[in-house]
N, C-alpha and C positions, 0 to 999 in steps of 0.2 A: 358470402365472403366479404367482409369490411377490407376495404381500399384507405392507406392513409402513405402521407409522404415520407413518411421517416418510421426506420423500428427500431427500436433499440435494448439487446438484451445484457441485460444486468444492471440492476442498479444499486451500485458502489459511486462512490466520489466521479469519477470519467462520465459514468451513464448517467447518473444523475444530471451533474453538471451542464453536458451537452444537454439533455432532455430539455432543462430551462431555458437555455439559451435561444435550441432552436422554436420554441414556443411563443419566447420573445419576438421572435423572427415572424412570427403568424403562421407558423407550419406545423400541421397535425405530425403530431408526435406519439407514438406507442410506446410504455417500456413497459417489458415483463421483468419482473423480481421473485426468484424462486422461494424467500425467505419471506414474514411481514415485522415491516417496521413496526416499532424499534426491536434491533435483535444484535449483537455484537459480532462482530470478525476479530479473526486472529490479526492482528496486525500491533504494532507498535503504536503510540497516538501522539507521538509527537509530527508536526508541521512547522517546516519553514516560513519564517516570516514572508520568502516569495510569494509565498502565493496568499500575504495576506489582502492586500487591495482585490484582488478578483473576489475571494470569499464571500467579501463586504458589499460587493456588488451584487452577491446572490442572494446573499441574506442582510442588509442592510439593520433590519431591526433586531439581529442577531445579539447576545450579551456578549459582544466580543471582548469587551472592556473587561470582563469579570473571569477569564481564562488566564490561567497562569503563565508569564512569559519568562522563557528558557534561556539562558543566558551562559549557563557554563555547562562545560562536557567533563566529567570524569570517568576516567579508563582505568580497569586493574587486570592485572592478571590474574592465572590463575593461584600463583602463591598470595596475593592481595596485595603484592606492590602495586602504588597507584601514579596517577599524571591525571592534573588534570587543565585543563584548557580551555579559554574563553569561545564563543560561541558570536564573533560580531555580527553576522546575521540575525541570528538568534534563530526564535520560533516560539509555538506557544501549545500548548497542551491541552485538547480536547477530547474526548471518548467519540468513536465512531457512533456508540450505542443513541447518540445526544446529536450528531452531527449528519448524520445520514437520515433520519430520522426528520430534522429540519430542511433539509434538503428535499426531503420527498414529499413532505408537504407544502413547500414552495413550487414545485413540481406538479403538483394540482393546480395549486392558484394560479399557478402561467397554463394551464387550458393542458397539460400534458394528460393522455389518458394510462394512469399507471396504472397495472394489472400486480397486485400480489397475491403470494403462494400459488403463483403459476408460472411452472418452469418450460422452459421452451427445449421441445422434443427436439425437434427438428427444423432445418429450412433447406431450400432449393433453388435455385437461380433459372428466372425467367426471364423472355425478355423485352418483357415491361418493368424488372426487378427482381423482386425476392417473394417466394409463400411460406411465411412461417406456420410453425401448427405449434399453440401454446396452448393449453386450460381447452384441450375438445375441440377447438377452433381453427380454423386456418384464416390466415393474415394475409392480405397484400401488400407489401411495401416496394416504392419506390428506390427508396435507401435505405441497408444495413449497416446497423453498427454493433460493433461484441466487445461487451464489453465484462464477460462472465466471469474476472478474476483470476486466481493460482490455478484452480480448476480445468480440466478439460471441459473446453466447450461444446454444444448440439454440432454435430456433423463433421466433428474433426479425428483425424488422425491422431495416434496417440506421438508425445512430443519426444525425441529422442536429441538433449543438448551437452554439450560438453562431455566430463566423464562417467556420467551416468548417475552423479554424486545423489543422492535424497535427503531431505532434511525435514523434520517435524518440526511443528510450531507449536506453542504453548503460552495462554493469556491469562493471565488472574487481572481483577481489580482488587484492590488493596488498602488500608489504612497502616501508612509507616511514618515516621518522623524524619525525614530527608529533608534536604534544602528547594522549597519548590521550584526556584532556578536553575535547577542543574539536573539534566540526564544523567544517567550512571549506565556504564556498560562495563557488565562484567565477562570476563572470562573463563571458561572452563574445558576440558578437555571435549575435543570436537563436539565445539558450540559459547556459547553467549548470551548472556541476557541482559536486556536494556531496563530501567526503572524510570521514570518524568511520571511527574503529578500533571492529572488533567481536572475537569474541574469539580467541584463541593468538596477538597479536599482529600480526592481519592487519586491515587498512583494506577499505572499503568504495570502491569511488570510483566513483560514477554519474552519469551527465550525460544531458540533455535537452537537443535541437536541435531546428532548425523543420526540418521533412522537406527542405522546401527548399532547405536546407544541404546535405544533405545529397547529394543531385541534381548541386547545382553542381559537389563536388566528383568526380562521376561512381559515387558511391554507394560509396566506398573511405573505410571509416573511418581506416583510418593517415593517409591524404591528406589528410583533414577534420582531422585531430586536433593534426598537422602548421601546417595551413594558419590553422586557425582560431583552436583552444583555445588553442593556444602563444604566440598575441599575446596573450595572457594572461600575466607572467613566474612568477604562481603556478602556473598550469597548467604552464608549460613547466620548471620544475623537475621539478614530478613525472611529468611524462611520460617526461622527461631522464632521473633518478636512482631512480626507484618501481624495485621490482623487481616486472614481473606476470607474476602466477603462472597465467593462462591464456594459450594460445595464439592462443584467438580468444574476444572479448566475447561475455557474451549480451546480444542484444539485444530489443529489442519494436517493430512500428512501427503505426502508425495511433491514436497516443496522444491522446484526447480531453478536455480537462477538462469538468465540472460534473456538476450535478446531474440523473440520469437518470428518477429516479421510483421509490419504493418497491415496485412491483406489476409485475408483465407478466400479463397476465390477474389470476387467482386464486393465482399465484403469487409468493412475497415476492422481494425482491430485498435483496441485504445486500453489505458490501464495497464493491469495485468495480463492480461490475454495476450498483450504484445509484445511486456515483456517486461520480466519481475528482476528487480535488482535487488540485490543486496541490503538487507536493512541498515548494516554499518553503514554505506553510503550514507542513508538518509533519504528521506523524502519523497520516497515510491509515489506516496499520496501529491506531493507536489507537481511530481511532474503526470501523472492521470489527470491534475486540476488543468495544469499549460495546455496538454493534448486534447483535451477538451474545448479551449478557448480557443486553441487555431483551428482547427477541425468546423469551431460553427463560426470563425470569420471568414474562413475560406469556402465554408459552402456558402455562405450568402454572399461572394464574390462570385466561384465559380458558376453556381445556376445549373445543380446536377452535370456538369462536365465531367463524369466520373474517370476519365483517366486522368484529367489535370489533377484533379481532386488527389487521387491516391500517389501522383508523383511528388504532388508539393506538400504531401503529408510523410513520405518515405521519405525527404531530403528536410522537413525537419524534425524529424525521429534523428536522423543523423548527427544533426548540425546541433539541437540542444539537447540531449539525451547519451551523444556517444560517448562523448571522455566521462562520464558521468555513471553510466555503464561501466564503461573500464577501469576507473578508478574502482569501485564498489567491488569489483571481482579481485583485483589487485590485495586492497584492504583485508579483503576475506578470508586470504589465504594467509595471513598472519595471525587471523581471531581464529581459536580455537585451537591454536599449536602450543601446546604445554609451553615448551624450550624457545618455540620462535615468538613466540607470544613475551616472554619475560626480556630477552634482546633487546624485541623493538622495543618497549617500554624504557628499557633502559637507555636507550639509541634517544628515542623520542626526547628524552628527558633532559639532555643536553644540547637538542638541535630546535629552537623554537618558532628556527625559520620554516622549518619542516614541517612544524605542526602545524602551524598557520596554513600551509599548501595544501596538508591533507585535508584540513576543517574545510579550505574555500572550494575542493574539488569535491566535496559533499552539497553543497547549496548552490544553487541558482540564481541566475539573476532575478528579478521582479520583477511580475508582471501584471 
């Protein structure tokens, strides 16, 4: 059995991130990755400029200069009345496929030992720590971290939050003629979809449905996308004229929002795993980058103190994460309401102090 200081399962933006950092630190690091780089998730690929200085700090020789930066937000409903609204923060446009991928090989070169297409079965608390069993093997570690995404993670309950609501995700990349400036979020009956260009000149275009949707249509995305998104006239342009460059989406389904809880046992939770907001929010990925960055500042203060550790990680999960969470559920409940969806638009469109509040309740400070 291999003995190391730190395990870390998943690596997305959180597990990654940490991984380097804490390697930086001089401390053996594990991460298991059930997927191998390069491989794409369902997510959105737009990034808050917050989090661009840390990024640059992980990948320094990154072509950050060469990503397209985001600057206005357009909204429509579902009839295709639109609003659309400057972005002062901004952000900038990268594909995970491009992003994770340089990340995991910066992840080597800091001494991390990452493990791909080896997904982690199981772990156990002992108490000297944690025994994971990944790829046949069982692990020692001192410290856990999970960092496994939307998914149910090794050794957990299944997650019961709010009204029980499920939502499918869906991701094409794409060639379309948009303003590379500007995200687009479209509307459509229970669900939405987002469009931002990332980079070589390809778009992002991801969308969220209610599972339900999806059923009716007999669980055939063409049929759905046909039936539903296209009474949309924004949607059904791009569906019409996009050229996509897969032949079949990737998807994700049993998509949950909120806040899951910092801990599972003695184990942290970061990312998704702790707890998945709202894409209209924004910047999911942002704050998995934050959570990351206090997480390996605060361990190399505390020196394994693992209840200080999990306290002063619970209080700021609170403190930068909560209205940010709330707001993103708030938001939510207006995208994807045929009739409430066309109001606020209309509401919006007159009140620009409003819109400004809702944009800054979406981004974060920098850090």
């Amino acid at each position: 059995m291999e003995k190391v200081e730190i395990g870390i399962v998943g690596g997305g933006l959180s597990g990654l991130s940490l991984a380097i950092l804490l390697a930086r630190q001089g401390r053996s690091v594990v991460l298991w990755e059930k997927h191998r780089y390069p491989f794409h998730r369902v997510c959105g690929e737009y990034i808050s400029n917050e989090s661009l200085p840390f990024l640059k700090s992980l990948l320094p020789r990154f072509r950050w200069e060469e990503m397209p930066h985001i600057n206005t937000l357009l909204l429509s409903a579902p009839s295709g009345k639109m609003l659309t609204e400057s972005l002062d923060l901004g952000g900038f446009g990268v594909s995970r496929f491009l992003l994770d991928s340089e990340l995991a090989a910066e992840a080597i070169c800091s001494g991390v030992q990452l493990f791909q297409n080896c997904p982690v079965h199981d772990f156990r608390e002992i108490p000297e720590g944690f025994i994971v069993v990944a790829g046949g093997q069982e692990w020692q570690c001192q410290n856990l971290f999970l960092s496994f995404g939307k998914n149910r993670g090794p050794g957990e309950a299944p997650r019961k939050h709010g009204n029980g609501r499920q939502f499918v995700g869906v991701k094409y990349h794409i060639r379309y003629p948009h303003k590379p400036g500007e995200i687009q979020l479209h509307n459509f009956r229970n669900g939405y979809c987002g469009m931002s260009r990332i980079e070589d000149g390809l778009s992002c275009l991801c969308y969220l449905v209610d599972a339900s949707e999806l059923r009716s249509f007999g669980n055939d995305f063409r049929t759905m996308e046909a039936g539903l998104l296209c009474r949309n006239p924004h949607l059904r342009r791009i569906f019409e004229d996009a050229d996509f460059l897969w032949e079949r989406p990737k998807t994700i389904s049993g998509i949950r929002f909120g806040e899951f809880g910092a801990m599972q046992g003695k184990a942290i939770l970061l990312g998704d795993a702790a707890g998945s907001i709202p894409p209209l929010c924004g910047n999911g990925m942002s704050m998995a980058l934050h959570a990351a960055k206090n997480l390996a500042a605060d361990f190399s203060v505390e020196m394994h103190a693992q209840v200080n550790q999990s306290r002063n990680y619970r209080k700021f999960r609170k403190q930068q994460f909560g209205r940010r969470m709330m707001a993103g559920s708030l938001i939510q409940r207006f995208f994807g309401k045929e009739v409430i969806s066309e109001l606020a638009l209309q509401f919006l469109e007159y009140s620009p102090g409003l819109r400004k509040i809702l944009v800054r309740s979406t981004h974060g400070s920098v850090f």
